[in-house]
C-alpha positions in Angstrom: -93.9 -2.9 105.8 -93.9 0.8 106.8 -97.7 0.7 104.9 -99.1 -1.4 106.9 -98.2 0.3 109.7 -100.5 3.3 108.2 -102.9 1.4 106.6 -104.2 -1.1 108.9 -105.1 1.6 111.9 -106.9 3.4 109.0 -108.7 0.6 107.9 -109.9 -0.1 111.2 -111.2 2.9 111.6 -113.1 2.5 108.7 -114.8 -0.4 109.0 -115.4 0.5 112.7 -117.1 3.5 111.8 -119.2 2.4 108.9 -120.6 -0.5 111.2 -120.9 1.0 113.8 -123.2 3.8 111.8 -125.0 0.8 110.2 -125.7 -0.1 114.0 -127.0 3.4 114.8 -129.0 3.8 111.8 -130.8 0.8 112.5 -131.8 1.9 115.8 -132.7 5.1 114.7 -135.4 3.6 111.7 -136.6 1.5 114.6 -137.3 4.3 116.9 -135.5 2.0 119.5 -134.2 2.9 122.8 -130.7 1.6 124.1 -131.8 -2.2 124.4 -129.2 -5.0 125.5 -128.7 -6.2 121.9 -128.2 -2.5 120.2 -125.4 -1.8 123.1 -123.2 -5.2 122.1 -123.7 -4.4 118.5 -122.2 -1.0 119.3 -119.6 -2.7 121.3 -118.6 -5.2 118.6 -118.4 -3.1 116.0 -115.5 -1.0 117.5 -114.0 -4.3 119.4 -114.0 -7.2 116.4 -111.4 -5.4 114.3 -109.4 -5.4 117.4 -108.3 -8.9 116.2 -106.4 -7.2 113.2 -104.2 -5.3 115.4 -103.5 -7.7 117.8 -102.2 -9.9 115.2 -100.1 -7.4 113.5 -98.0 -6.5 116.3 -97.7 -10.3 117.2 -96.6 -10.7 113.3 -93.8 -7.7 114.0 -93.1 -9.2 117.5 -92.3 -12.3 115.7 -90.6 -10.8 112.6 -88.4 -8.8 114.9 -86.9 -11.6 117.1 -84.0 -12.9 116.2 -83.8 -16.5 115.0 -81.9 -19.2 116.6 -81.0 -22.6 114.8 
């Protein structure tokens, strides 16, 4: 369990980062400025993984409640 809890952050990171480059590099070949679109791409990139971590700690949360019958 003590993996995940290393692993998952990293991962985020990861993917965060590469698509969030992919994002940049795209504008940059374009030679486009800061539209609307290229902002929320930026913004989804680092918020979507998000969604991992929120559901890890409500797995833990849940995993270390005690259980009533």
């Amino acid at each position: 369990m003590d993996v995940f809890i290393v692993v998952l952050p990293l991962a985020y990171c990861l993917v965060a980062v590469l698509f969030l480059t992919m994002t940049l590099l795209e504008g940059w070949a374009n030679h486009d400025g800061w539209t609307l679109a290229r902002l929320a791409g930026a913004v989804a990139c680092i918020l979507w993984p998000l969604t991992v971590v929120v559901l890890l700690f409500h797995m833990l949360a849940f995993a270390a409640a005690p259980r009533q019958a």
